[in-house]
N, C-alpha and C positions, 0 to 999 in steps of 0.2 A: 603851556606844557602841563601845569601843575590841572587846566579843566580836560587835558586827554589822559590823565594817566588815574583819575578818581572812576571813570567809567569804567577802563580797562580793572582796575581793580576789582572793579563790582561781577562782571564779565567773569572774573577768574573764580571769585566767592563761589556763585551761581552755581544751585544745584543741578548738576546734568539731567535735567526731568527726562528730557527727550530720549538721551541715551537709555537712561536706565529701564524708558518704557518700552522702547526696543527690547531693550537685552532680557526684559523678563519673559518674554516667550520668545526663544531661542529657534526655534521650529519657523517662526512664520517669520522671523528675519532673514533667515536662510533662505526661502522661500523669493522675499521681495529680491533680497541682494540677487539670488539666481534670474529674476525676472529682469533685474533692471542691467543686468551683465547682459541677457540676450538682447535687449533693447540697442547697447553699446554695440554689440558684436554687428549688430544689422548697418547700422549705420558705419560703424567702422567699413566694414566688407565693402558698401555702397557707395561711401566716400573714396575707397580704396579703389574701385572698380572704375568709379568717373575719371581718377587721377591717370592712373593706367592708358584707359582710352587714350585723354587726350596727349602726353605722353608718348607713348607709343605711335603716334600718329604724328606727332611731328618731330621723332628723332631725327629721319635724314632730312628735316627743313633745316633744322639746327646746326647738320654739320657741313650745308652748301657753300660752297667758297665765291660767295656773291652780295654784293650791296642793292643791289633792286634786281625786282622780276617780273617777265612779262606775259601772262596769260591773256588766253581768251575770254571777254565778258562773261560768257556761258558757263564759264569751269564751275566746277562743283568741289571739288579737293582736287588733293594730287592723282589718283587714280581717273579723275573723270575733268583731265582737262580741257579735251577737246583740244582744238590744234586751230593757228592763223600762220598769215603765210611767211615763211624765213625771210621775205627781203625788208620785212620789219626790224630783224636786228642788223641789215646792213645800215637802213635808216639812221635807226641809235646814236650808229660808230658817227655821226654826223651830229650830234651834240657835245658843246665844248665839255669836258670833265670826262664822259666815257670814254676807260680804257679795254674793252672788249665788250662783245656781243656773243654769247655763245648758247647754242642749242640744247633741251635739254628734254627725252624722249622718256616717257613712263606709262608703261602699260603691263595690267592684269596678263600673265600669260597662262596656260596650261603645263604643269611642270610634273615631269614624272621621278618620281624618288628613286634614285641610282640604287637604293637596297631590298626597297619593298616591291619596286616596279608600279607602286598604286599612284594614279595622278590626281594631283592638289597643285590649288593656282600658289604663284608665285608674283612677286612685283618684278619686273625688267624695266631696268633704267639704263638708258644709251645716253653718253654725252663724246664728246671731241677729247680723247685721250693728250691733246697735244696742250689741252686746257686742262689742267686738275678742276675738277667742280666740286669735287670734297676734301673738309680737313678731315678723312681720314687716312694716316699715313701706310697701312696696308693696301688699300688701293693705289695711293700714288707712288709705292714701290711696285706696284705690277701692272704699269702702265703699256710698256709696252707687247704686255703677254697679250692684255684683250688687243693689241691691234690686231693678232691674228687672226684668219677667219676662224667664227663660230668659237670664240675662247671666250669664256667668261670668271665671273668672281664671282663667290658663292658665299652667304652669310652663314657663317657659322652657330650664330645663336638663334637659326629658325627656328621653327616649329616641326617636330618628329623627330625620326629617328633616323640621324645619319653618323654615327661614330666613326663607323667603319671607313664611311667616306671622307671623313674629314681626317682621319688615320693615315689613310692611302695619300691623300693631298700634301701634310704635312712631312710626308718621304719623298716631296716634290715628283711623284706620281698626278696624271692625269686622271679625273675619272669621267668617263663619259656617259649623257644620258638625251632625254627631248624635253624640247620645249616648244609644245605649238606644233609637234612631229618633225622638225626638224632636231639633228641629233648637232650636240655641244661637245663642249669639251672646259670643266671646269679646273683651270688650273693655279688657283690661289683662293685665298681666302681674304673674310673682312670680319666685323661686328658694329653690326647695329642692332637685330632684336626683333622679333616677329611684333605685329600690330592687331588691332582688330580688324584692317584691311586686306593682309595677307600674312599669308603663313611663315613668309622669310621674304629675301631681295636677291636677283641675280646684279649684278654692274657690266655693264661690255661698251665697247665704243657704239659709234653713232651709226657707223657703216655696221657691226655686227647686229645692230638693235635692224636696221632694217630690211637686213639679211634674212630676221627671224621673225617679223611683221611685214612682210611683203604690201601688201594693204594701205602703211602707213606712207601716205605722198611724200617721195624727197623733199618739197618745194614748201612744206611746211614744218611746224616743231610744235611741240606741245609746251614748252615753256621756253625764255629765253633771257638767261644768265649773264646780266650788266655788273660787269667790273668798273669801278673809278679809278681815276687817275687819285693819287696822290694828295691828299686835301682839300677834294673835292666834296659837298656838303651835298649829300643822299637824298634829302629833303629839295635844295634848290634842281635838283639834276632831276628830280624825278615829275617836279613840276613842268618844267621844259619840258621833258620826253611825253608828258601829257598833253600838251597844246602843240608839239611837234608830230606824232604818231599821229594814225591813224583810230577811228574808235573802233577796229574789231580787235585793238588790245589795251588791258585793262595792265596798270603801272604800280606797282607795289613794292615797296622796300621789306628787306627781309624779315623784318618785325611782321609787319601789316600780311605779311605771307606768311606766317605762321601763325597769327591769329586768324586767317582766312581757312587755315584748316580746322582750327582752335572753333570756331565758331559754328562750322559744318555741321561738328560730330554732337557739337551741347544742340543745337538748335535746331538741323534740317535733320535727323535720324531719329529711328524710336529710341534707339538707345541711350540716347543722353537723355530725356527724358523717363526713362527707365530708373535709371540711378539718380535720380532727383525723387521719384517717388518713393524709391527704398528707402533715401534717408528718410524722410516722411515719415511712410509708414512706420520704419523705428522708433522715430521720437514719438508718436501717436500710439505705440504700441506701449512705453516706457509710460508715457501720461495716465493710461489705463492702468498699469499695472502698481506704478506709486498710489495712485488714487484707492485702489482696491484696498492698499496695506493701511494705508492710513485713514480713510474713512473707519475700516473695521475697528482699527486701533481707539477714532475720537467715541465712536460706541461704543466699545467696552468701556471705556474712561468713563463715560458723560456724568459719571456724580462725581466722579472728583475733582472734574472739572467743574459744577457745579461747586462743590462745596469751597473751589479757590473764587467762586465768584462771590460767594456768601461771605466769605472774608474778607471782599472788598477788593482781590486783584482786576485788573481790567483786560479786557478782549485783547489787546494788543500784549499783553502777560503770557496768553492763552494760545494766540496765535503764532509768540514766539517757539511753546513747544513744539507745537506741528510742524514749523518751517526747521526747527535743528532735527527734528528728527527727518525730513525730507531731506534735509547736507547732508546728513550723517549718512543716509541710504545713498545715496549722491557719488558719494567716496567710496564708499566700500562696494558699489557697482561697478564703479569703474577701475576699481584695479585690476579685478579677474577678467574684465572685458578688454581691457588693455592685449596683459598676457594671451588669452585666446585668440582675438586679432594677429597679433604677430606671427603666431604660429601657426595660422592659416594661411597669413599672406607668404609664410614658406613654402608652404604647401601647395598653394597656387600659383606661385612665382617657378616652381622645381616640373609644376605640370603644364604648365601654356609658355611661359620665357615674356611671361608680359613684368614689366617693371613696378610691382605691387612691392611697395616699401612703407616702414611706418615710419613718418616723419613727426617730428615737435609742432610744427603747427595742426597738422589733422589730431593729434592728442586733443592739443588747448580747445581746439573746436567743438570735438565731441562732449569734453568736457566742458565747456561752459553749457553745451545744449544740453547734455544729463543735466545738469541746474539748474538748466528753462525749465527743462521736462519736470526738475520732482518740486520747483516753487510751485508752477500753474496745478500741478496738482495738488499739492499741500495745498493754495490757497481755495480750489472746489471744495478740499474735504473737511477746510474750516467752518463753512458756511453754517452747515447745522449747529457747528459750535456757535457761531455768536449769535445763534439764533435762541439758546437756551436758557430756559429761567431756571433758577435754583428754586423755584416757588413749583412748578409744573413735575419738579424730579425729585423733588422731597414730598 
């Protein structure tokens, strides 16, 4: 105890060099701190924008009322699952532990705005109303609306502008519009959240889904929704159902099927890729700009640095200034980049309905990479320092 509290003492003694040589040009601190805030902001945004994606893309995985699922090898996400044929989930029902097998229909459609009249695609997802397949309890209270023809559920937190319609809805009014040129009739509502895949979600049963995809074969399903029995282990059942099935369906528990979307959008799109270079380029952008402050900073110094070397301090003295003064820029970048982030992510949260939230762990994140970002530079703009003789500068 008594050898950690004589350092810490010494610690506290300790003239602020760093700070103080900050603070005496006030102008070019301002300056870095501004630099290393946009530094923050980029990366916040980009981290903010990745989360969102993926997020957004597998809300309704999330809120499936199922323990395993069964696509086609070929699926790509949920929008591009391609389709095998239904008497795979009669199969299923023939494995000990499943307690149903149910169909589950998702397709891009063409959807015309009941206000604007302008058409933007939509997601339609058709399942067996006699089955809930979501815990969401707004659809399982209007179950039996979609059995009627051409009745569906309309996601209230899509994307654009429907007030008026979601107004008319909530007076338990109908409002009708197309989809695919066939004309609906939307008589409830839900919430989940527009994606980067589409702009909102219709829900209808399985019969109205293919009422309005004609195209799509009775005989097959694009997913196929396995319930268990009762203490049945998800893991052993899912094994079985893979040496029992056939290979033109691929057997995934609910986990594994939402990191199958999870994977999609980081790995086979340009867009995840995208927002992995934004952070990047931030922190790359924040490395130049500490560097720039603090290089200029060890030049204007260099005799007084010098002259603490003629005194007998050593490099590692020398080097501690530079790296408290890179914390110090460190800190005080990131709290305006904090604030600005946040207020952005309202800003963009109020104009798409994507789920851009500032969480504690993307904080700690950013912030320990602003203190990658201003050490590696601090340790570039050393260099010349411990390169210097007090003999050369005098």
């Amino acid at each position: 105890m008594l050898g950690l509290i004589k350092p810490l003492q010494q610690l506290r003694n300790r003239t602020p060099l760093g700070w103080l040589q900050l603070s005496h040009d006030k102008g070019r601190m301002v300056v870095a701190v501004a630099g290393i805030a946009f530094a923050d902001v980029l990366m916040f945004m980009q981290l903010g924008f990745q989360n969102a994606l993926f997020s957004s893309n597998t809300r309704l995985h999330q809120t499936l009322q199922t323990d395993i699922v069964l696509i086609h090898p070929q699926a790509r996400n949920l929008i591009n699952l391609s389709s095998f044929p239904r008497r795979r989930l009669y199969q299923a029902m023939n494995v000990p532990g499943v307690k149903s097998a149910e169909p589950l229909y998702v397709k891009i459609g063409n959807w015309k705005n009941p206000e604007t009249r302008r058409e933007t695609s939509i997601m339609v997802v058709g399942f067996n109303p006699d089955r809930p397949a979501f815990a969401l309890p707004e659809v399982n209270q209007n179950l039996n609306s979609i059995k009627l023809p051409d009745t569906v559920l309309f996601d209230r937190a899509s994307r654009g502008n429907y007030q008026a319609a979601i107004a008319q809805i909530n007076q338990g009014k109908s409002v009708k519009t197309e989809v695919d040129r066939r004309t609906i009739n939307i008589s409830g509502l839900f919430t989940i959240g527009a994606s980067f895949a589409a702009d909102g979600i219709l829900m209808t049963s399985d019969q109205n889904y293919l009422r309005l995809f004609p195209r799509q074969n009775a005989t097959s399903v694009n997913a196929g929704l396995i319930q268990l029995q009762p203490g049945a282990d998800p893991v052993e059942v899912q094994q079985v159902l893979k040496a029992y099935l056939s290979s033109d369906v691929k057997v995934l528990t609910k986990q594994e099927f939402i990191e199958f979307e999870r994977n999609y959008w980081a790995n086979n799109t340009a867009i995840g890729f995208i927002f992995n270079l934004g952070v990047a380029m931030g922190f790359v952008v924040g490395v130049i700009i500490v560097y720039q402050v603090l290089s200029t900073d060890v030049s204007d110094h260099m005799a007084e640095y010098a002259t603490f070397k003629a005194m007998g301090y050593r490099n590692i003295y020398l080097l501690g200034i530079v790296f408290e003064e890179a914390i110090i820029l460190s800190v005080l970048g990131f709290l305006p980049g904090v604030g600005v982030s946040v207020g952005l992510y309202h800003l963009t949260r109020n104009a798409t309905n994507l789920p851009l939230y500032m969480t504690i762990m993307r904080a700690v994140t950013v912030l320990i990479l602003n203190m990658v970002m201003c050490s590696i530079s601090g340790t570039i703009a050393t260099r010349k320092l411990q390169a210097a003789d007090p003999a050369d500068i005098f």
